[in-house]
Structure formats: C-alpha cells, structure tokens
N, CA, C and O atoms as CSV, one atom per row, in Angstrom:
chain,resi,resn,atom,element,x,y,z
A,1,UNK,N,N,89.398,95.703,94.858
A,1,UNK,CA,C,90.355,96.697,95.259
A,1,UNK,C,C,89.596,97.870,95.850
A,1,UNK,O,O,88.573,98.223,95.263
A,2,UNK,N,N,90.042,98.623,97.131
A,2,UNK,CA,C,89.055,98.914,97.403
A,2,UNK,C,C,89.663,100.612,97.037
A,2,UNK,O,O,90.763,100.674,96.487
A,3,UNK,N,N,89.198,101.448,97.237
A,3,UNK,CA,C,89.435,103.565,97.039
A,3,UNK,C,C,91.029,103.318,97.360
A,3,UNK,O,O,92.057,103.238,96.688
A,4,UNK,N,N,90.779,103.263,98.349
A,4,UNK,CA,C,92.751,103.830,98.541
A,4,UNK,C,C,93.579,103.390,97.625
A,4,UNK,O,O,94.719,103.852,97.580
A,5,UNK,N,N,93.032,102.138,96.472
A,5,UNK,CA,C,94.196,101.684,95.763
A,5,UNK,C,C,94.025,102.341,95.022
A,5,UNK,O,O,95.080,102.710,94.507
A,6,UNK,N,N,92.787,102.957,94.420
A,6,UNK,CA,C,92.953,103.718,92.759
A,6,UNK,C,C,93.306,105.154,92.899
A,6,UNK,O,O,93.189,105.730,91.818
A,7,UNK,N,N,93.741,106.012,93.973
A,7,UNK,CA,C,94.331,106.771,94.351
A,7,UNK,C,C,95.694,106.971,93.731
A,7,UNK,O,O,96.588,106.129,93.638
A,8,UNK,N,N,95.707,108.938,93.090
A,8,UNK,CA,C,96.964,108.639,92.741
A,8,UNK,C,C,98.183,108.787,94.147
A,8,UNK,O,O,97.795,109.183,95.246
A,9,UNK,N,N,99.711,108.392,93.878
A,9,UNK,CA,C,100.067,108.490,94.080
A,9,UNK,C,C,100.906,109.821,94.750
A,9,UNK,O,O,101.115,110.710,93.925
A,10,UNK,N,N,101.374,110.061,96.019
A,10,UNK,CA,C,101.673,111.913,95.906
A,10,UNK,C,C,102.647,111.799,96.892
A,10,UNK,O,O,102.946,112.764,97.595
A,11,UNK,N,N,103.348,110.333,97.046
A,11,UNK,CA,C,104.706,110.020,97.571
A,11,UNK,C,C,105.429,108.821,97.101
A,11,UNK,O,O,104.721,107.849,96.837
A,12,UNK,N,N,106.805,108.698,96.934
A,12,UNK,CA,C,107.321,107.611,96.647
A,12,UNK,C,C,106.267,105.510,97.463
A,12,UNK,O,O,105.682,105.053,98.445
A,13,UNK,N,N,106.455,105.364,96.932
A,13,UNK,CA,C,105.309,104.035,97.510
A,13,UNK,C,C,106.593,103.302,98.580
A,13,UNK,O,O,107.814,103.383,98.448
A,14,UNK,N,N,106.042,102.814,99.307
A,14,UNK,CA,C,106.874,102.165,100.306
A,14,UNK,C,C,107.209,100.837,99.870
A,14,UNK,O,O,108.329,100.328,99.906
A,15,UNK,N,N,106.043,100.271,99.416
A,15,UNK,CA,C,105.860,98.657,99.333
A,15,UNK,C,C,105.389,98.841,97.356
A,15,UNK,O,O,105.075,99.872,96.763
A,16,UNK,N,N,105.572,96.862,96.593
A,16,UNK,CA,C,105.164,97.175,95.462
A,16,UNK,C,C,104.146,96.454,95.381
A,16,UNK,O,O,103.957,95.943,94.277
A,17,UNK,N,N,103.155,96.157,96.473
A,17,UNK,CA,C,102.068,96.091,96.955
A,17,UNK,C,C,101.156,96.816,97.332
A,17,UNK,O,O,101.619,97.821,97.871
A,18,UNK,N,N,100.038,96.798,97.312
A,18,UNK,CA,C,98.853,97.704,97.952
A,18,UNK,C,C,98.652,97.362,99.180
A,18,UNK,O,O,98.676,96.154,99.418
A,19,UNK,N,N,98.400,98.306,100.292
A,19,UNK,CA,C,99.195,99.562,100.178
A,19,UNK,C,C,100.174,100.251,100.166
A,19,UNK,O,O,100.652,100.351,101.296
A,20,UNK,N,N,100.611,100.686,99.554
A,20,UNK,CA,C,101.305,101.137,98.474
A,20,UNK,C,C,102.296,102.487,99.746
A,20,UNK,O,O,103.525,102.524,99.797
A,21,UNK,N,N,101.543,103.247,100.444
A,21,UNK,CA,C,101.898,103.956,101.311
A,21,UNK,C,C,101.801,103.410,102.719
A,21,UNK,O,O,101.211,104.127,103.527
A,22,UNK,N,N,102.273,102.290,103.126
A,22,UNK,CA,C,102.325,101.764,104.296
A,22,UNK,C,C,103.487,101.368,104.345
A,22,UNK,O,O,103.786,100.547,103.478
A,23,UNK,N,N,104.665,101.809,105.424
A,23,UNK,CA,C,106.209,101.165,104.940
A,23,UNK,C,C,105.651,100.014,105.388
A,23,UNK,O,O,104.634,99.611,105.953
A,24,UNK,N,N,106.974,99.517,104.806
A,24,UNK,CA,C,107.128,97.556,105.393
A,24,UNK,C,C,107.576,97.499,106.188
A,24,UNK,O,O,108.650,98.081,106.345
A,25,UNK,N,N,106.953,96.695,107.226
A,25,UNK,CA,C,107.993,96.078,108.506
A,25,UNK,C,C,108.463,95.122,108.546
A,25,UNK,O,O,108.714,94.604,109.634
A,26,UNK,N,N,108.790,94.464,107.256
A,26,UNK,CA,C,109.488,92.925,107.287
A,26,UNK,C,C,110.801,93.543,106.984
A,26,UNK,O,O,111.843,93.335,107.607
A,27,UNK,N,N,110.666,94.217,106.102
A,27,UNK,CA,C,112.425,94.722,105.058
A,27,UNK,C,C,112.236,95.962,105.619
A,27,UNK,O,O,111.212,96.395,106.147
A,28,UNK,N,N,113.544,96.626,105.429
A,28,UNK,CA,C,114.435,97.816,105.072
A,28,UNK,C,C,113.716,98.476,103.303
A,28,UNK,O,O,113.643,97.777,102.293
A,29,UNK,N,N,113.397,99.563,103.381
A,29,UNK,CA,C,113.054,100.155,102.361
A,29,UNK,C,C,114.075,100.079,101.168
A,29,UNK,O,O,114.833,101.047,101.226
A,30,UNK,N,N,114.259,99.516,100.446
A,30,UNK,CA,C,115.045,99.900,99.282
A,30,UNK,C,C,114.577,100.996,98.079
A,30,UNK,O,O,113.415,101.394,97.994
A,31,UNK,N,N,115.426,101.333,97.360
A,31,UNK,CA,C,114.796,102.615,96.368
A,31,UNK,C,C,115.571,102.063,94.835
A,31,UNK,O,O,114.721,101.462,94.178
A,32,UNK,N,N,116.453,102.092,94.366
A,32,UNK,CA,C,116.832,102.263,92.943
A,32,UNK,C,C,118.257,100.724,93.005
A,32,UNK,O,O,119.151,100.283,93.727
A,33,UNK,N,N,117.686,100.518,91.909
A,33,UNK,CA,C,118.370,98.948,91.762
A,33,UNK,C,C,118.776,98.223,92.697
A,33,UNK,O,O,119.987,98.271,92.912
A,34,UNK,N,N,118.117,97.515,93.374
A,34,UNK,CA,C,118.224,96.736,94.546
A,34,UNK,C,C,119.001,95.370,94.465
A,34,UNK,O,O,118.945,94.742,93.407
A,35,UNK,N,N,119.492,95.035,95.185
A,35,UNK,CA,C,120.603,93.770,95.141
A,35,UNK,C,C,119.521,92.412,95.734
A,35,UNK,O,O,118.627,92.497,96.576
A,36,UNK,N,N,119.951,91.269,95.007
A,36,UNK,CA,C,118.837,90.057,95.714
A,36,UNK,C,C,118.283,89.814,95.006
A,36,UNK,O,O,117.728,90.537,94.179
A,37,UNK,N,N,118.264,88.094,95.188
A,37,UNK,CA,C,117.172,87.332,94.038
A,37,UNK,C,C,115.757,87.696,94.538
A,37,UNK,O,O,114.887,88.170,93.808
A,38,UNK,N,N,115.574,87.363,96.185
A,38,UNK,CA,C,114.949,87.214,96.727
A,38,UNK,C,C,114.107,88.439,96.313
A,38,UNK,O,O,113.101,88.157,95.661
A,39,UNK,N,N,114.347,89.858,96.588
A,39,UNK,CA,C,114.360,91.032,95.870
A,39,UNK,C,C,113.267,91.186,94.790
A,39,UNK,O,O,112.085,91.531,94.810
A,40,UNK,N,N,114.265,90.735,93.703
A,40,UNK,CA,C,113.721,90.654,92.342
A,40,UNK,C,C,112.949,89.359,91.655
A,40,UNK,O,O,112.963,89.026,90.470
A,41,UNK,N,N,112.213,88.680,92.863
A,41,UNK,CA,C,111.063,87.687,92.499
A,41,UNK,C,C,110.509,88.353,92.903
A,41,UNK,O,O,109.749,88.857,92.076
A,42,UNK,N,N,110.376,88.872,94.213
A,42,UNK,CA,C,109.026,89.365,95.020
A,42,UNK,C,C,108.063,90.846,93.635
A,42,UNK,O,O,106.920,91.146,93.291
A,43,UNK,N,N,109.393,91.255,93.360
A,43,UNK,CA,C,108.976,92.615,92.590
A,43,UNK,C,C,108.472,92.260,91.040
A,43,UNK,O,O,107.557,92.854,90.470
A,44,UNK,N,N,109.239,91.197,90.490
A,44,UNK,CA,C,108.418,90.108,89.624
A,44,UNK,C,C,107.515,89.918,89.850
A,44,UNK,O,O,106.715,90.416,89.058
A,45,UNK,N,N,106.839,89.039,91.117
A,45,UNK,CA,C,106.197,88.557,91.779
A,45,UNK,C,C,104.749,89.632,91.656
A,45,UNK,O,O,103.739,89.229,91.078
A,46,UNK,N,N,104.808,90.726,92.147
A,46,UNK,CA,C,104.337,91.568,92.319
A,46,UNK,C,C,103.592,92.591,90.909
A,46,UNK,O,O,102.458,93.045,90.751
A,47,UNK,N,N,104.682,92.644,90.179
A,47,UNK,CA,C,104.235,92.961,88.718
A,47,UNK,C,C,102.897,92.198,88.045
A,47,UNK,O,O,101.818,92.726,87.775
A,48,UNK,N,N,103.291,90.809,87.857
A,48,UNK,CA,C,102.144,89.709,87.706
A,48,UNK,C,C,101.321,89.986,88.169
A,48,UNK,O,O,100.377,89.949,87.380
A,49,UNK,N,N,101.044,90.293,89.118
A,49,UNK,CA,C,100.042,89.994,90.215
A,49,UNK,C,C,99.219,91.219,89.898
A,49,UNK,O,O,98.058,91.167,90.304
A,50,UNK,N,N,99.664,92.544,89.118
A,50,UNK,CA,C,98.810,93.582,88.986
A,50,UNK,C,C,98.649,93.340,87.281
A,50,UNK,O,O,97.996,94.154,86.627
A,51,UNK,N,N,99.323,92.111,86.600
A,51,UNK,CA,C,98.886,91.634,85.256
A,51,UNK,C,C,97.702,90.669,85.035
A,51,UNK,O,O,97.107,90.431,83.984
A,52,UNK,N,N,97.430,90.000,86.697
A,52,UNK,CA,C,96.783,89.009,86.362
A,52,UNK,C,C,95.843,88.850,85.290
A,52,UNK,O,O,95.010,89.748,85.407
A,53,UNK,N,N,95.605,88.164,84.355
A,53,UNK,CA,C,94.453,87.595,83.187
A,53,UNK,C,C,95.201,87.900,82.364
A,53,UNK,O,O,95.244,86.916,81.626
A,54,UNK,N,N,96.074,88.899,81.846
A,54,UNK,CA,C,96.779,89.749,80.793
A,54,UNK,C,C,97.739,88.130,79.988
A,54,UNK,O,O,98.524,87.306,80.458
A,55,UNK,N,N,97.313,88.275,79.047
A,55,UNK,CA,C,98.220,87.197,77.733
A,55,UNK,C,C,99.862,87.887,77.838
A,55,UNK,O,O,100.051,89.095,77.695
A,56,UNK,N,N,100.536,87.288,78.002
A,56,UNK,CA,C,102.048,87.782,78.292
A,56,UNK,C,C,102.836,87.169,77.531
A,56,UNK,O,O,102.667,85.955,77.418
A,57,UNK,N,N,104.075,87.912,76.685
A,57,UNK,CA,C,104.859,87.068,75.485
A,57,UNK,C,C,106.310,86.712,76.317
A,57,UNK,O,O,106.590,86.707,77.516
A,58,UNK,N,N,106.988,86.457,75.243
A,58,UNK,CA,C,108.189,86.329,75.830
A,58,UNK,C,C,109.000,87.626,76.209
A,58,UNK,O,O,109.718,87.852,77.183
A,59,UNK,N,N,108.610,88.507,74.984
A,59,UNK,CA,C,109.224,90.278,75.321
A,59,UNK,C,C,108.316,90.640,76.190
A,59,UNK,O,O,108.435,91.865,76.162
A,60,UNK,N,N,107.191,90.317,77.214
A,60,UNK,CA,C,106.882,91.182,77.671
A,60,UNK,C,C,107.457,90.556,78.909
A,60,UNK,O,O,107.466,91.376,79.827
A,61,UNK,N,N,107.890,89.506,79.212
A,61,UNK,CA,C,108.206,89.067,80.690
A,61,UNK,C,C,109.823,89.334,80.763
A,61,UNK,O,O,110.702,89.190,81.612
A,62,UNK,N,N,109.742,89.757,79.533
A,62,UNK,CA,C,111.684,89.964,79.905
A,62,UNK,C,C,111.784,91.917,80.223
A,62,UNK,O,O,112.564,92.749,80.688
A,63,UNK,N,N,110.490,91.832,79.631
A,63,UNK,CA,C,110.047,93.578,80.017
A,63,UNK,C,C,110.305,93.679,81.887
A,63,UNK,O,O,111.049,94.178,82.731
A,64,UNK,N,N,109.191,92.884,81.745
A,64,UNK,CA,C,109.027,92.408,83.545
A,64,UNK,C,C,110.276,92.335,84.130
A,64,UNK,O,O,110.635,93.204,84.924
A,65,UNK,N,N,110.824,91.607,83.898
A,65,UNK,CA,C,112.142,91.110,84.824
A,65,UNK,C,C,113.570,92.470,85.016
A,65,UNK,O,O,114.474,92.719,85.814
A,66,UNK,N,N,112.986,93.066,83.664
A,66,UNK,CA,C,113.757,94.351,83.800
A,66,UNK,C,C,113.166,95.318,84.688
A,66,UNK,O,O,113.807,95.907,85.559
A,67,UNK,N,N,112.219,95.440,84.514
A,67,UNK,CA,C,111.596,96.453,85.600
A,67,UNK,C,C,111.685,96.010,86.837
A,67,UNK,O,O,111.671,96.801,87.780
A,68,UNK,N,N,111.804,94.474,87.037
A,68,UNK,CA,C,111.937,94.401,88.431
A,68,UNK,C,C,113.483,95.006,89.440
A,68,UNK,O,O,113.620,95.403,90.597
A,69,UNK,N,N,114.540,94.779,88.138
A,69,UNK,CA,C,115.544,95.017,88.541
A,69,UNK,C,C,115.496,96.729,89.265
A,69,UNK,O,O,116.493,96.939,89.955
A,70,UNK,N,N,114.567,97.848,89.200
A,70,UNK,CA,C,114.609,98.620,90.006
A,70,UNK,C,C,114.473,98.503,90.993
A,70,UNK,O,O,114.750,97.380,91.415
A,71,UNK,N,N,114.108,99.253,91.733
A,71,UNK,CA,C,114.010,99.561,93.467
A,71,UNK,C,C,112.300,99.725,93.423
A,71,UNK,O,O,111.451,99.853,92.540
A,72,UNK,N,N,112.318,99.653,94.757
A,72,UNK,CA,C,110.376,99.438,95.435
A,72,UNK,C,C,110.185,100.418,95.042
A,72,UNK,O,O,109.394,100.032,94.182
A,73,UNK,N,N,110.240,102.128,94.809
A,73,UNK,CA,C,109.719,103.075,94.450
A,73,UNK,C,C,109.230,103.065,93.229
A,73,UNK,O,O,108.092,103.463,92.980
A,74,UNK,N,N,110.236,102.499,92.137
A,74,UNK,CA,C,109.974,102.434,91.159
A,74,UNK,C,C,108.916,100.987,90.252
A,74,UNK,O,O,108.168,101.121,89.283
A,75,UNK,N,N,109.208,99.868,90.934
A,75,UNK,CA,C,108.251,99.225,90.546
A,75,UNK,C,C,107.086,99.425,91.536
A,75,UNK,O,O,106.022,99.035,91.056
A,76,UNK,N,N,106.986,99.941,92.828
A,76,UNK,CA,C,105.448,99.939,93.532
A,76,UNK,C,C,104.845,101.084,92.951
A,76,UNK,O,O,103.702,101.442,93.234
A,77,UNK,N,N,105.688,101.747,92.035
A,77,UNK,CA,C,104.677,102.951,91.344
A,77,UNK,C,C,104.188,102.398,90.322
A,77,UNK,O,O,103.002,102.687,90.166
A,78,UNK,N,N,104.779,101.456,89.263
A,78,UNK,CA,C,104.151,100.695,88.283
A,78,UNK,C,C,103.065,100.242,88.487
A,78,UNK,O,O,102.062,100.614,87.878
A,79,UNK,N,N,103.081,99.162,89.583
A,79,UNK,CA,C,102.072,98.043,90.335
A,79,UNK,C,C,100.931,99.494,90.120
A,79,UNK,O,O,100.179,99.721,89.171
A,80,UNK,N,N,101.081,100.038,90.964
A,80,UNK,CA,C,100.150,101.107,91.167
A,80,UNK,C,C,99.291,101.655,90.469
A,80,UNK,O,O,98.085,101.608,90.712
A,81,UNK,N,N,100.004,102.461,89.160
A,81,UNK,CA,C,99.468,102.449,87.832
A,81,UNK,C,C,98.696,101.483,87.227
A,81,UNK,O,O,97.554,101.636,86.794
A,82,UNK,N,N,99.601,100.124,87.208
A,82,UNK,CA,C,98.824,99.017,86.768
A,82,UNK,C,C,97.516,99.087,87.268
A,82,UNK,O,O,96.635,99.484,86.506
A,83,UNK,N,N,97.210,98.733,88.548
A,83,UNK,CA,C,96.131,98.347,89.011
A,83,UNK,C,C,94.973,99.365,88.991
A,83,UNK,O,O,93.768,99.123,89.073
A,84,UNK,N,N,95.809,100.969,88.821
A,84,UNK,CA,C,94.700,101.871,88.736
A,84,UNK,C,C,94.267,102.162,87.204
A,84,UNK,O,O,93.461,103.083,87.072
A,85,UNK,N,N,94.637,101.592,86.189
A,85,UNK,CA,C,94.472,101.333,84.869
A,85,UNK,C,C,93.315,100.296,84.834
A,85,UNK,O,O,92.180,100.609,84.477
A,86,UNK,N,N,93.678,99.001,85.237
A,86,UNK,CA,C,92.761,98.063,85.203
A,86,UNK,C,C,91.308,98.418,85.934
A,86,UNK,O,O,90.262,98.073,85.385
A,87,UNK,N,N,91.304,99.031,87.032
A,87,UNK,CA,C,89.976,99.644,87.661
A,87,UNK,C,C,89.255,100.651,87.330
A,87,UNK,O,O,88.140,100.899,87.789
A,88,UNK,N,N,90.002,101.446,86.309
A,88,UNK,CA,C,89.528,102.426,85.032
A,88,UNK,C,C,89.273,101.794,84.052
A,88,UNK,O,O,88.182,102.143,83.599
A,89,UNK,N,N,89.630,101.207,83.620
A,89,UNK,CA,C,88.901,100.238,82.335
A,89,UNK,C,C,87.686,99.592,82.888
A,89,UNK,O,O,86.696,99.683,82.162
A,90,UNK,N,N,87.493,98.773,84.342
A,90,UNK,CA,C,86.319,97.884,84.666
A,90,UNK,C,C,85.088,99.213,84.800
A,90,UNK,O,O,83.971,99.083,84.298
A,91,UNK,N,N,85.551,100.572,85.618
A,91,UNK,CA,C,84.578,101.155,85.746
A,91,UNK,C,C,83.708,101.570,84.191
A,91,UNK,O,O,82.498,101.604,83.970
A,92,UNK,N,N,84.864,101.846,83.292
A,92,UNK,CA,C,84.235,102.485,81.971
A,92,UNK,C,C,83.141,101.596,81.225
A,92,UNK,O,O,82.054,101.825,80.695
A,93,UNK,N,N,84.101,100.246,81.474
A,93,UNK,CA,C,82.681,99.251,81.286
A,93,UNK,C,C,81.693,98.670,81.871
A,93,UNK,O,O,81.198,97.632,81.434
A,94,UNK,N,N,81.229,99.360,83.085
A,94,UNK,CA,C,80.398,99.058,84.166
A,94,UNK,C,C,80.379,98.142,85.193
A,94,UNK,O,O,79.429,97.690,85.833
A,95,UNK,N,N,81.650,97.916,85.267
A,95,UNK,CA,C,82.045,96.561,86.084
A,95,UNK,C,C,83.125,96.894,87.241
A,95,UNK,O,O,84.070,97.589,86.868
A,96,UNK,N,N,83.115,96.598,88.233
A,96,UNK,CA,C,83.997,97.005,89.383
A,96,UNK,C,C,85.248,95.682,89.020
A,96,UNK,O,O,85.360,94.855,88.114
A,97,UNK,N,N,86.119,96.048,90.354
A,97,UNK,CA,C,87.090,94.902,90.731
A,97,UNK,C,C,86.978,94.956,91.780
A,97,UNK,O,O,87.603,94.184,92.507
C-alpha cells in the first residue's frame, strides 16, 4: 500500500476502495444506505478485502453485511481506517505492507 493510502482522510471518500479520493467513473456516487445487491457485495466485497488474513466469526460477517448496507462514504471511510490500522500495526512491528 503505498503513502496516499495511510493518509488520513479530510473528505468524504468517493470510492470504498483505495483511492479512496478519486470519484468513480463507472457509478454515480452514492452516500447513505444505498439500494442494490450489486451495491452491497461490492461494499462487502470491499470490507474483506481490507480484512484480508483476519479469522472472521459468524457475528463478525453479519457485522460486515451491516455495514455494508451504508453508502460509499461511510463504508470507504471504514475500508480506510481498516487499512490504515493494519499498516500501523506492520510499521510498529518493523514490517511494511
């Protein structure tokens, strides 16, 4: 991951992907509970993806699936966090991502 991702945040995120401040040009921006399966895999989708290695229960993926049900602002700020959590932990232990 390279600087720009462990950056905090200092606008709503466009995408719940890195980068995080680049709108999307596939979709229409959505913001707060978004309609669509399609929607709410990708943002699923996306959650995981800043869990990768992480042991996951059954309450925590139903955690997931709730959070996905927000809008891109709100889970691409998670993702965000996530990933800038995990790159604070690798640095503390001397290890990049």
């Amino acid at each position: 991951m390279t600087g720009q991702h462990r950056a905090p945040l200092q606008h709503a995120p466009h995408r719940v992907r890195p980068p995080f401040n680049v709108a999307e040009n596939l979709r229409p921006r959505r913001t707060v509970h978004d309609d669509g399966d399609a929607w709410r895999e990708d943002r699923v989708a996306a959650l995981l993806e800043a869990l990768d290695g992480i042991e996951l229960g059954a309450h925590d993926r139903r955690i997931i699936a709730w959070l996905a049900e927000w809008g891109t602002s709100t889970v691409g700020t998670v993702v965000s966090l996530l990933y800038r959590i995990r790159t604070a932990g690798a640095d503390e232990c001397g290890g990049g991502q």
